[in-house]
N, CA, C and O atoms as CSV, one atom per row, in Angstrom:
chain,resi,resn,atom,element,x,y,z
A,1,UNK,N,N,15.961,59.418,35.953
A,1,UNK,CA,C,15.526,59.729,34.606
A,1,UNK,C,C,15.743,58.529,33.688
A,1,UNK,O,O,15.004,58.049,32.829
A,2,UNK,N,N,17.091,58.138,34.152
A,2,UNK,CA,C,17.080,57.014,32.691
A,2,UNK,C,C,16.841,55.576,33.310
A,2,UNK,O,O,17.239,54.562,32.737
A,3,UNK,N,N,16.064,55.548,34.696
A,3,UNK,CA,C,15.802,54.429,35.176
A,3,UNK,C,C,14.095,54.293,34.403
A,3,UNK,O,O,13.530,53.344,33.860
A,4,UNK,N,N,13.682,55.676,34.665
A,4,UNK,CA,C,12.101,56.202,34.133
A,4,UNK,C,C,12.036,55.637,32.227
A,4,UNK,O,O,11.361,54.849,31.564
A,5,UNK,N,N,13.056,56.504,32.003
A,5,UNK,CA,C,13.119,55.905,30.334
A,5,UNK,C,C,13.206,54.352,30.071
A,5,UNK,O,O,12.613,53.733,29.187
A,6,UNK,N,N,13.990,53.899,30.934
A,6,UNK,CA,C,13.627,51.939,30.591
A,6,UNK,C,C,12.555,51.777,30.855
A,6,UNK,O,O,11.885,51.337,29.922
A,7,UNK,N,N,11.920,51.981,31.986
A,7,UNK,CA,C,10.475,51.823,32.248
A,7,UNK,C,C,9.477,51.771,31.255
A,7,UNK,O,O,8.632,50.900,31.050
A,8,UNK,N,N,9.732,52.990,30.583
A,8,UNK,CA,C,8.997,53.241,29.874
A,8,UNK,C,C,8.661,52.893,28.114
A,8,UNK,O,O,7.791,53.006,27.251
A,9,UNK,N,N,10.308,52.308,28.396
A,9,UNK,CA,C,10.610,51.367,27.066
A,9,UNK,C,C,10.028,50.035,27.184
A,9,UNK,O,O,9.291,49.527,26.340
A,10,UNK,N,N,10.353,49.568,28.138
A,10,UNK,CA,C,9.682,48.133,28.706
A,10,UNK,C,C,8.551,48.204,28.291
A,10,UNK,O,O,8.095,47.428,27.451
A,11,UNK,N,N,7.845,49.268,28.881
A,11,UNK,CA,C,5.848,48.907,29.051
A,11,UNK,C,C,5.302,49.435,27.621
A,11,UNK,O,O,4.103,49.324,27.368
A,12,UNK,N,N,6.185,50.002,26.706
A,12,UNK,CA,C,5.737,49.758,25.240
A,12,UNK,C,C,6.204,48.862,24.525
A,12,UNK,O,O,5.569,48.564,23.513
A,13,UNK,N,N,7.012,48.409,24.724
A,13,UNK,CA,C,7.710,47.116,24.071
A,13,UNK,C,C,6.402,45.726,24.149
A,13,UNK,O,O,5.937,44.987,23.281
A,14,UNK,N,N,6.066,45.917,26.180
A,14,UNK,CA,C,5.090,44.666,26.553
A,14,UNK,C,C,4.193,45.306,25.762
A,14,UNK,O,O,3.523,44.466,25.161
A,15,UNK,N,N,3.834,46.582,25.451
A,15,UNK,CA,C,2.422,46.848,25.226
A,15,UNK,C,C,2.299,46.092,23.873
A,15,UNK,O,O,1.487,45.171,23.774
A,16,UNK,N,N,2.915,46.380,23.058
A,16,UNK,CA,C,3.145,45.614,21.226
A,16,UNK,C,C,3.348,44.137,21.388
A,16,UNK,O,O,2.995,43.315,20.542
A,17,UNK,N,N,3.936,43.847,22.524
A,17,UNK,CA,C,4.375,42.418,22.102
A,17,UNK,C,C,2.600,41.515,22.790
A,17,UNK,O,O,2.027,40.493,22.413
A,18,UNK,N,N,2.272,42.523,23.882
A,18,UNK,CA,C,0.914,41.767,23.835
A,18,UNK,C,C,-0.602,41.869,22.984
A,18,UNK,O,O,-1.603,41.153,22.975
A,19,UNK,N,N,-0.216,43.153,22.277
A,19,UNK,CA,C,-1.159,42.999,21.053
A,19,UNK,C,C,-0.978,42.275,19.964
A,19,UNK,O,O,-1.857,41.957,19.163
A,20,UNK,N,N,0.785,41.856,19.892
A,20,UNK,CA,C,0.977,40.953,18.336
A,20,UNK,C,C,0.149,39.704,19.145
A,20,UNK,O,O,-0.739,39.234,18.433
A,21,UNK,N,N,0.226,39.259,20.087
A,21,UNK,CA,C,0.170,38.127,20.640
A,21,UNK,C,C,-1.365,37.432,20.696
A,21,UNK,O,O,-1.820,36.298,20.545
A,22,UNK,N,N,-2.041,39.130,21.082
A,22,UNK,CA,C,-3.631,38.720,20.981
A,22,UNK,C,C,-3.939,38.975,19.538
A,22,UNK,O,O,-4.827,38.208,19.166
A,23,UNK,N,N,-3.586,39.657,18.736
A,23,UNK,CA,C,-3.882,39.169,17.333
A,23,UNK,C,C,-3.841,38.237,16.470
A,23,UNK,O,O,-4.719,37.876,15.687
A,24,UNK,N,N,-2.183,37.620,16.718
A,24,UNK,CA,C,-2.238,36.465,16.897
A,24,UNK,C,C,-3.045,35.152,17.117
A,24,UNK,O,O,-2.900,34.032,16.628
A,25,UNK,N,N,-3.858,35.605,17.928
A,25,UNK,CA,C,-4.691,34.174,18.876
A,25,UNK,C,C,-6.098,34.470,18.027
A,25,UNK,O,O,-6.832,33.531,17.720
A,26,UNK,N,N,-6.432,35.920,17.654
A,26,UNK,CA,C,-7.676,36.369,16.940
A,26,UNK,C,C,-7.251,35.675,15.638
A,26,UNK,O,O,-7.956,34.696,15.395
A,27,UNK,N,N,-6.279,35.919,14.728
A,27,UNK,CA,C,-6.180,35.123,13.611
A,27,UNK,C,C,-6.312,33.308,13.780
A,27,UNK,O,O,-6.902,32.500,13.063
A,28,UNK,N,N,-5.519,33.114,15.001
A,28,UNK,CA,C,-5.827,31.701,15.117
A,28,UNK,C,C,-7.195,31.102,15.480
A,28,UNK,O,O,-7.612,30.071,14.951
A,29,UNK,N,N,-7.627,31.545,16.072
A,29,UNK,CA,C,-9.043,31.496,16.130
A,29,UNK,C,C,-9.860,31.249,14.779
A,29,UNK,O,O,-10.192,30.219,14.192
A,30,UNK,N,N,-10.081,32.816,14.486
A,30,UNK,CA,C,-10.525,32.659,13.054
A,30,UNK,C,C,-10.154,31.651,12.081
A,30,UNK,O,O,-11.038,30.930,11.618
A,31,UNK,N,N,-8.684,31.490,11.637
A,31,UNK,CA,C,-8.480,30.298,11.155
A,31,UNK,C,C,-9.336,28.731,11.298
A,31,UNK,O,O,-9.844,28.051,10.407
A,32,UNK,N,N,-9.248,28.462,12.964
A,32,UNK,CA,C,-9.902,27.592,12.959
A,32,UNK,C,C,-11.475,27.333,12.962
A,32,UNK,O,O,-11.874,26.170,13.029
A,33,UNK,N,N,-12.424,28.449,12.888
A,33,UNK,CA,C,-13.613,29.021,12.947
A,33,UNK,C,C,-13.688,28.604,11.216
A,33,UNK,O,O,-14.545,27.833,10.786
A,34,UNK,N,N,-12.923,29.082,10.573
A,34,UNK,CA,C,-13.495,29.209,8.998
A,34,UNK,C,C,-12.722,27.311,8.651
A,34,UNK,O,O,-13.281,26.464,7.954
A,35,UNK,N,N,-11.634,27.165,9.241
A,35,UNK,CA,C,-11.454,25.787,8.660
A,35,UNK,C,C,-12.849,24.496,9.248
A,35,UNK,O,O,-13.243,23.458,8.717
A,36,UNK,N,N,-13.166,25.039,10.247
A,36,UNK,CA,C,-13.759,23.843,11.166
A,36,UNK,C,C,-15.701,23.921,9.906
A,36,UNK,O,O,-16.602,23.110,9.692
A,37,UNK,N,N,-15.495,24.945,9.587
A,37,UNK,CA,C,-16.903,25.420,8.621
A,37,UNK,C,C,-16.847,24.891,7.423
A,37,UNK,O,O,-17.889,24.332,7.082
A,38,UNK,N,N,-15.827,24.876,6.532
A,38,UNK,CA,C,-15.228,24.149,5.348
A,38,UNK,C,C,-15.567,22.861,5.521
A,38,UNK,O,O,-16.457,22.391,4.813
A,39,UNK,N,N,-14.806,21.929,6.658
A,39,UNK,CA,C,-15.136,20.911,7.091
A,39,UNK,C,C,-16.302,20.440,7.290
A,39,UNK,O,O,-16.379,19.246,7.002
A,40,UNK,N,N,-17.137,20.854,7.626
A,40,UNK,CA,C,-18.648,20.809,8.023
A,40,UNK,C,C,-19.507,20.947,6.801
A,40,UNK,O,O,-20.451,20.180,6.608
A,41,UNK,N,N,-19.315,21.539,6.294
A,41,UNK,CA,C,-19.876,22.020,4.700
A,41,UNK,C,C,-19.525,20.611,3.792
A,41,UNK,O,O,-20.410,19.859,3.385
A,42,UNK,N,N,-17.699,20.345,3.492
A,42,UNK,CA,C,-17.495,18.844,2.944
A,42,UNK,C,C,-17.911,17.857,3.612
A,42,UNK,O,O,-17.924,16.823,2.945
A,43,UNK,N,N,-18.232,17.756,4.582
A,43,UNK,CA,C,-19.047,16.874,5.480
A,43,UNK,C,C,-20.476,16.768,5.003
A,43,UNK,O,O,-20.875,15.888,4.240
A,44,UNK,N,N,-21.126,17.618,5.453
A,44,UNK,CA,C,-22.356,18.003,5.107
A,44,UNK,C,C,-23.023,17.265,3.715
A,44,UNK,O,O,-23.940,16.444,3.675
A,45,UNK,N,N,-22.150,17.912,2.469
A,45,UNK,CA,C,-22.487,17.413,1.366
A,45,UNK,C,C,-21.828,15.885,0.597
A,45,UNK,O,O,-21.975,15.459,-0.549
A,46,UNK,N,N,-21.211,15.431,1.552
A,46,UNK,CA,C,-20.823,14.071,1.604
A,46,UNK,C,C,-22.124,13.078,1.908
A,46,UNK,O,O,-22.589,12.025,1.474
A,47,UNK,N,N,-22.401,14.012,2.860
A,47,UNK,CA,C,-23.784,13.049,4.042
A,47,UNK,C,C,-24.917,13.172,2.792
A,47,UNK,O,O,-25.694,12.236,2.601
A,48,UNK,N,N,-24.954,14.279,2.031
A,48,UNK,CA,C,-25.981,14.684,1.426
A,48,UNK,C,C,-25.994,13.475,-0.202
A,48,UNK,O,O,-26.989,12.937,-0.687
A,49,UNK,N,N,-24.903,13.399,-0.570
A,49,UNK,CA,C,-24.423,12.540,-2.024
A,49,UNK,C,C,-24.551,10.778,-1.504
A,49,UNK,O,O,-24.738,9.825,-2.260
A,50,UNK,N,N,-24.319,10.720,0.609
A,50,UNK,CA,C,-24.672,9.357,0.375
A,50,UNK,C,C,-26.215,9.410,0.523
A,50,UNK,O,O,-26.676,8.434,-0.069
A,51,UNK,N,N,-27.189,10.158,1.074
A,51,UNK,CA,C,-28.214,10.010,1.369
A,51,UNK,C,C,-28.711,9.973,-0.476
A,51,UNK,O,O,-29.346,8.949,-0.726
A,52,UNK,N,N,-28.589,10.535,-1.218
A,52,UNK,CA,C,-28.967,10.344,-2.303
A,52,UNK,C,C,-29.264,8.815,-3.260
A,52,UNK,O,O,-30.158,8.317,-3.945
A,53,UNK,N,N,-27.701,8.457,-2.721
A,53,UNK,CA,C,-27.296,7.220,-3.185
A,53,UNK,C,C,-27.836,6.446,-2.571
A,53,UNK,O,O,-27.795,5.309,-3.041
A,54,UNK,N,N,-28.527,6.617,-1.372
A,54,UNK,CA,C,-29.295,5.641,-0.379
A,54,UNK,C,C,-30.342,5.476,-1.382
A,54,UNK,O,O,-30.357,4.536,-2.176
A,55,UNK,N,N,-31.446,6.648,-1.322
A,55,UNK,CA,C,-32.682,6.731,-1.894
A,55,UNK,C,C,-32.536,5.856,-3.406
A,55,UNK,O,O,-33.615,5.340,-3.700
A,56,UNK,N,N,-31.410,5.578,-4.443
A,56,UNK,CA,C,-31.444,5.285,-5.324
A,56,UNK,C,C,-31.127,3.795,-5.426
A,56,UNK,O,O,-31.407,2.933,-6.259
A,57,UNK,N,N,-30.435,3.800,-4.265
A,57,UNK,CA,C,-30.485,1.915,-4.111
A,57,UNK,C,C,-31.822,1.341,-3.964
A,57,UNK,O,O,-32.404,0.450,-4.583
A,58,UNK,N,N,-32.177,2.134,-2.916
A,58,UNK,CA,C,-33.775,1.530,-2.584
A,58,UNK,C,C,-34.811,1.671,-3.256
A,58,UNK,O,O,-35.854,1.033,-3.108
A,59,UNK,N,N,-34.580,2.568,-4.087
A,59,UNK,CA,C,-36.194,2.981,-5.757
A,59,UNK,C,C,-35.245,2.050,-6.693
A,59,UNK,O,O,-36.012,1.616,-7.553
A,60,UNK,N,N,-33.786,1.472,-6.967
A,60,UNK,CA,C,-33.844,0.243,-7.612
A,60,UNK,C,C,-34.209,-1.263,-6.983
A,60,UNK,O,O,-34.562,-2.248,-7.630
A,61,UNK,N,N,-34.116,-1.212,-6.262
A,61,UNK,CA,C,-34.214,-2.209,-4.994
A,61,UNK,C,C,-35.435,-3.264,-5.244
A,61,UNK,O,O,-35.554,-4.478,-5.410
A,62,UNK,N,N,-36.531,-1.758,-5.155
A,62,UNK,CA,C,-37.924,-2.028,-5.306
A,62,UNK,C,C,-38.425,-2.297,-6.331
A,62,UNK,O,O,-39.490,-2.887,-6.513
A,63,UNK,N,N,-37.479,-1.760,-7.316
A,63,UNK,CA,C,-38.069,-1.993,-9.104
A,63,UNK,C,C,-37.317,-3.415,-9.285
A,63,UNK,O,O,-37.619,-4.230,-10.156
A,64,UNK,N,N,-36.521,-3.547,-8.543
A,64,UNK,CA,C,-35.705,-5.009,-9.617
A,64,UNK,C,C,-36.527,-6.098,-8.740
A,64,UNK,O,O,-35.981,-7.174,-8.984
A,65,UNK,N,N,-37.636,-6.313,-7.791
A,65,UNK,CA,C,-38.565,-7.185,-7.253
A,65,UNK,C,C,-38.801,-7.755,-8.560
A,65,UNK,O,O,-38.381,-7.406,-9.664
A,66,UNK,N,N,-40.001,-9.259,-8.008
A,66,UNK,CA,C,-40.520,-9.887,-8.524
A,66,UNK,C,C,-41.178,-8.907,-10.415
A,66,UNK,O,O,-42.108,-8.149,-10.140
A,67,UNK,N,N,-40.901,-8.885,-11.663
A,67,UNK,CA,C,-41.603,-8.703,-12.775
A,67,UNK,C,C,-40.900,-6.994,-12.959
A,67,UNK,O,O,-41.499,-6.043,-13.462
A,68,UNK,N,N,-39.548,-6.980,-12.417
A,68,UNK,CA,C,-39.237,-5.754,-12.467
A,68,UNK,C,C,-38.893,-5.642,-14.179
A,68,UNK,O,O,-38.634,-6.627,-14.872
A,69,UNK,N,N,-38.960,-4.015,-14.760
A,69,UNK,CA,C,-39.306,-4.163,-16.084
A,69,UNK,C,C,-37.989,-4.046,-16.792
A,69,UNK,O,O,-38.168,-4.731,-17.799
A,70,UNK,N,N,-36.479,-3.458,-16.855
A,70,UNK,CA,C,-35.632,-3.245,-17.134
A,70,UNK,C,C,-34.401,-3.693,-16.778
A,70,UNK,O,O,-33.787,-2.627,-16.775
A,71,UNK,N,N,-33.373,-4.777,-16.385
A,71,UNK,CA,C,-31.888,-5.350,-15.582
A,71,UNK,C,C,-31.280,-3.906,-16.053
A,71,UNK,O,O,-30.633,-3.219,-15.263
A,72,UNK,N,N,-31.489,-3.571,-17.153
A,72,UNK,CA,C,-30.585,-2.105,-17.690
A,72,UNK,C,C,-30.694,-1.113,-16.932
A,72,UNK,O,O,-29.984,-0.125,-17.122
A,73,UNK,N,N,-31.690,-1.170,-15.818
A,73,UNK,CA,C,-32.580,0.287,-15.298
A,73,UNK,C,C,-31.908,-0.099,-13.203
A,73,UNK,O,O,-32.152,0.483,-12.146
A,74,UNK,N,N,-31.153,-1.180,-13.513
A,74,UNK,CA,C,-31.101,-1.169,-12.039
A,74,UNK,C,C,-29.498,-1.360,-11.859
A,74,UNK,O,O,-28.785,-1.717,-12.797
A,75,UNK,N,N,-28.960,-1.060,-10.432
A,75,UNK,CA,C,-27.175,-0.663,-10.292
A,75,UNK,C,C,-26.695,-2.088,-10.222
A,75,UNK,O,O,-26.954,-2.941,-9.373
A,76,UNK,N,N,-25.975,-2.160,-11.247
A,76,UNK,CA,C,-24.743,-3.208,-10.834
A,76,UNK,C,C,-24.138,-3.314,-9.475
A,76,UNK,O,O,-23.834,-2.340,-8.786
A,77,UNK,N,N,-23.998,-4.461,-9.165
A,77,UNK,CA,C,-23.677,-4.244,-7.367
A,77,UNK,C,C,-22.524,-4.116,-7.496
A,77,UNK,O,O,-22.174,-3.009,-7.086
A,78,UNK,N,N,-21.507,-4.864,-7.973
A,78,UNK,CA,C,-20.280,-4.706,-7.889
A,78,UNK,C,C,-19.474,-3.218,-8.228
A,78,UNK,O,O,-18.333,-2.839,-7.963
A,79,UNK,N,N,-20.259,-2.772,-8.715
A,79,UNK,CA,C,-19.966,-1.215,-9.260
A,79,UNK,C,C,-20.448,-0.163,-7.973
A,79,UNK,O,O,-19.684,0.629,-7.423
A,80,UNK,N,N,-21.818,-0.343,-7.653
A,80,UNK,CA,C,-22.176,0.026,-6.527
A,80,UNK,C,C,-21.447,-0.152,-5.316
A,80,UNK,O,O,-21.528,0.623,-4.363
A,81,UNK,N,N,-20.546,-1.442,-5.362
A,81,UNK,CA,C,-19.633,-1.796,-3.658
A,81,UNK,C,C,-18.325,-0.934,-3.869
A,81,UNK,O,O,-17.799,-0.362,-2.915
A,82,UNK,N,N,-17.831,-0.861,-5.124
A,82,UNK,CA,C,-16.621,-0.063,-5.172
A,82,UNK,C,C,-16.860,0.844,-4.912
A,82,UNK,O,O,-16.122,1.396,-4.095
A,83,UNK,N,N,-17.978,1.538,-5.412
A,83,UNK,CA,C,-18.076,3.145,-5.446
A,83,UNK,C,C,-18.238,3.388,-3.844
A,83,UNK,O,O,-17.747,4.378,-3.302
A,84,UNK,N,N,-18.769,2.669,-3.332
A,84,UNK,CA,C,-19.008,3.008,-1.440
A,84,UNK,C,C,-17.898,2.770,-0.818
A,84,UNK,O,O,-17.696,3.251,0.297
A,85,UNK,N,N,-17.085,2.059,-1.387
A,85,UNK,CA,C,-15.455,1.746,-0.888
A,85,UNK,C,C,-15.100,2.988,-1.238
A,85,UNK,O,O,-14.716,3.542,-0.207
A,86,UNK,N,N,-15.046,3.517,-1.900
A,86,UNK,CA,C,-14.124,4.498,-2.528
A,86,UNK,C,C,-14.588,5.699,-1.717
A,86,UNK,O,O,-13.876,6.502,-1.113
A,87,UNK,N,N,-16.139,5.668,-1.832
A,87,UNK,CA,C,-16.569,6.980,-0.749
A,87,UNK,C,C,-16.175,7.137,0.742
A,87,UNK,O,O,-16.087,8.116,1.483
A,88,UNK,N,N,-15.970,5.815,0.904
A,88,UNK,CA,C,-15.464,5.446,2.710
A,88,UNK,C,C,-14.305,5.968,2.868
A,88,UNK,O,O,-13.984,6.716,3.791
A,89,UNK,N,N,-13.322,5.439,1.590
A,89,UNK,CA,C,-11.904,5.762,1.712
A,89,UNK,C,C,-11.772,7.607,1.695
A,89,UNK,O,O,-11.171,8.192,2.597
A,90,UNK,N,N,-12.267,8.164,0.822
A,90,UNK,CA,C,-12.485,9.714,0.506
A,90,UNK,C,C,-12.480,10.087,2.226
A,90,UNK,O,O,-11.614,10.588,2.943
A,91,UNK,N,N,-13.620,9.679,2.453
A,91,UNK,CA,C,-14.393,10.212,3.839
A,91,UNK,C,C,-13.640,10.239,4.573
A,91,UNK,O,O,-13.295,11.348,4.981
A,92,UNK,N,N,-12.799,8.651,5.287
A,92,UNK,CA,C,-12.003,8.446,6.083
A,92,UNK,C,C,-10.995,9.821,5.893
A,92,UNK,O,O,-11.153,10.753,6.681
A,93,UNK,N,N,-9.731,9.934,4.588
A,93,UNK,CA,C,-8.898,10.881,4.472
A,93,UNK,C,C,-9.394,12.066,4.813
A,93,UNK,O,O,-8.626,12.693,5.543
A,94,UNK,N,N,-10.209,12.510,4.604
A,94,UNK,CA,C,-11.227,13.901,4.829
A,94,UNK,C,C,-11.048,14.024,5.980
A,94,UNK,O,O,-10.213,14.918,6.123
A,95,UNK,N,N,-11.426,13.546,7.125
A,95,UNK,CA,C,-11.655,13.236,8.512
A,95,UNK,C,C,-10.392,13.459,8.919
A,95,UNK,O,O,-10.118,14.552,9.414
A,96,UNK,N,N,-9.167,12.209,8.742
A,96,UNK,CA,C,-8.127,12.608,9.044
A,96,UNK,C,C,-7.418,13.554,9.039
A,96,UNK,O,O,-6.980,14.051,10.077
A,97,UNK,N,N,-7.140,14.031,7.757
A,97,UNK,CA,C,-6.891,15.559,6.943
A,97,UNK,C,C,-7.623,16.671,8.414
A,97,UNK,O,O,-6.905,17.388,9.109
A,98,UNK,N,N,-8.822,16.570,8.550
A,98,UNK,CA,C,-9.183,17.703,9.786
A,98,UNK,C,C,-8.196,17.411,10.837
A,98,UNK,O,O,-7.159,18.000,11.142
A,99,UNK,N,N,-8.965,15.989,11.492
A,99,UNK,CA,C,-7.872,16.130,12.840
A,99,UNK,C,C,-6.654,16.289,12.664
A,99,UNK,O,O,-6.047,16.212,13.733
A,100,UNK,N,N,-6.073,16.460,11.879
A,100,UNK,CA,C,-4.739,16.794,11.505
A,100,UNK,C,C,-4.759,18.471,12.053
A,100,UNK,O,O,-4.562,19.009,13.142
A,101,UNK,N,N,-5.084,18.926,10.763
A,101,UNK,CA,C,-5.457,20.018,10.924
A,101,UNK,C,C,-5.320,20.619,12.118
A,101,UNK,O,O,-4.336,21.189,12.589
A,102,UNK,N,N,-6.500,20.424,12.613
A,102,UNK,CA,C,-7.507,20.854,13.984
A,102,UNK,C,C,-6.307,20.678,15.148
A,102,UNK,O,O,-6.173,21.389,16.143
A,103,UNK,N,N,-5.542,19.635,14.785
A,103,UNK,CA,C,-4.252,19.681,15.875
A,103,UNK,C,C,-3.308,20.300,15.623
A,103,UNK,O,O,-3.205,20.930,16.675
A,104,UNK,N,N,-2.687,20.550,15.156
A,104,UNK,CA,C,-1.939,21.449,14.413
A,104,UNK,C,C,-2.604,23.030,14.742
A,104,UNK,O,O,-1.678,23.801,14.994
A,105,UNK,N,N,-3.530,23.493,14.786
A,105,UNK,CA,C,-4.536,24.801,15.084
A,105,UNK,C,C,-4.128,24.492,16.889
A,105,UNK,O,O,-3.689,25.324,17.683
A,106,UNK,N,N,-4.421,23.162,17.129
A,106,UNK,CA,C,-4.811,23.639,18.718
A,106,UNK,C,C,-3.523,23.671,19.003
A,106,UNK,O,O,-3.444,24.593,19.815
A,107,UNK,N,N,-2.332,23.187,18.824
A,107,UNK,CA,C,-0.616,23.396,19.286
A,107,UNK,C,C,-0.469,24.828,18.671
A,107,UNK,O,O,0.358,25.434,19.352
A,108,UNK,N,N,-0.859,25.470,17.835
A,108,UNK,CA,C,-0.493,26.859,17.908
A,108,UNK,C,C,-1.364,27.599,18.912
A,108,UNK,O,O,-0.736,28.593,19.278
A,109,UNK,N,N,-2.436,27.534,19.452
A,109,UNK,CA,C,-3.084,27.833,19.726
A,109,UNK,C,C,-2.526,27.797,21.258
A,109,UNK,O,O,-2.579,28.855,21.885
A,110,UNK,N,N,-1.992,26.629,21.900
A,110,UNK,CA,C,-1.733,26.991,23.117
A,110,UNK,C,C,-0.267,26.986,23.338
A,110,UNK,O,O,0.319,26.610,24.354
A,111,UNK,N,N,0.341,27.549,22.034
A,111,UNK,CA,C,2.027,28.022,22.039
A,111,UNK,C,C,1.715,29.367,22.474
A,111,UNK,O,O,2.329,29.844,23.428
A,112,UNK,N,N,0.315,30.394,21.527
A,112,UNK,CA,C,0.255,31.867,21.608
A,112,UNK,C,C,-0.231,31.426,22.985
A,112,UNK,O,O,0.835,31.630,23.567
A,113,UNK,N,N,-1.199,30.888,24.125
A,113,UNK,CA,C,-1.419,30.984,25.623
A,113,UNK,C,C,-0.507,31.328,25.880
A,113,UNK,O,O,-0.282,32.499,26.185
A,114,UNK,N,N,0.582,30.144,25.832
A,114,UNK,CA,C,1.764,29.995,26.187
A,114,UNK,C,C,2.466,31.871,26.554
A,114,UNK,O,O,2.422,32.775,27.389
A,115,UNK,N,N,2.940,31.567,25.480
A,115,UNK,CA,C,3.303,33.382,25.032
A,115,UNK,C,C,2.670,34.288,26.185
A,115,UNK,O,O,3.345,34.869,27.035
A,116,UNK,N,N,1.405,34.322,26.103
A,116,UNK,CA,C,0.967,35.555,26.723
A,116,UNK,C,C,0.419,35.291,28.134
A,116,UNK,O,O,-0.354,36.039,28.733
A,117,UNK,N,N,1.133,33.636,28.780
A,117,UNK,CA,C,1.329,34.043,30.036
A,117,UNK,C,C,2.669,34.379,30.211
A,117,UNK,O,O,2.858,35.200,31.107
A,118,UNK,N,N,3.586,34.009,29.655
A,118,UNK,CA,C,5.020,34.164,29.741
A,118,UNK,C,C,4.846,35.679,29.728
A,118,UNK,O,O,4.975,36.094,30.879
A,119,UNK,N,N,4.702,36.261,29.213
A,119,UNK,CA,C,4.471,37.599,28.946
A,119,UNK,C,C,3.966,38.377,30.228
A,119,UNK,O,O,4.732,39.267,30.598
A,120,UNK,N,N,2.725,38.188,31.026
A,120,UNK,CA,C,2.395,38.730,31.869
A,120,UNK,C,C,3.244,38.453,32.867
A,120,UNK,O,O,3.083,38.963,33.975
């Protein structure tokens, strides 16, 4: 009888400790599902602000040619090189900041494996 009652304590105890465990891994998951999307999105509209800035170098580009009508109407370069420095630097941290991240997600990620082979 009270060999039956541990038994039976055991296999609800495993039963909870392997649902915290897969919930666990469902939150971690998700976590990294919605962070890796964030990322992609600041990515995205990074790509989108330089492609802009592309198009606007090159429609001044073309206007400051031979009889162009305005020096007022076209980008200072030196202003223009910082600002792409500065976007590189942004970008770079951005990037890092993920793989950071993203590692940090995947070491929890195979601590809960971990767990729930130990477990079985």
């Amino acid at each position: 009888m009270a060999a039956s009652l541990h038994g039976d304590v055991a296999s609800a105890i495993g039963q909870q400790v392997e649902q915290m465990i897969m919930q666990a891994k469902k939150d971690s998951e998700a976590r990294v599902s919605h962070d890796l999307s964030a990322a992609r999105a600041q990515l995205q509209d990074m790509e989108s602000l330089i492609g802009d800035l592309t198009d606007r170098v090159a429609r001044c580009a073309r206007a400051h040619g031979p009889g162009a009508p305005d020096p007022s109407q076209t980008v200072d370069q030196a202003f223009l090189k910082q600002n792409i420095e500065h976007l590189e630097q942004k970008w770079g941290s951005e990037v890092k900041a993920l793989k950071q991240d993203l590692h940090r997600t995947i070491l929890a990620h195979n601590h809960n494996s971990d767990l729930m082979r130990h477990h079985r």
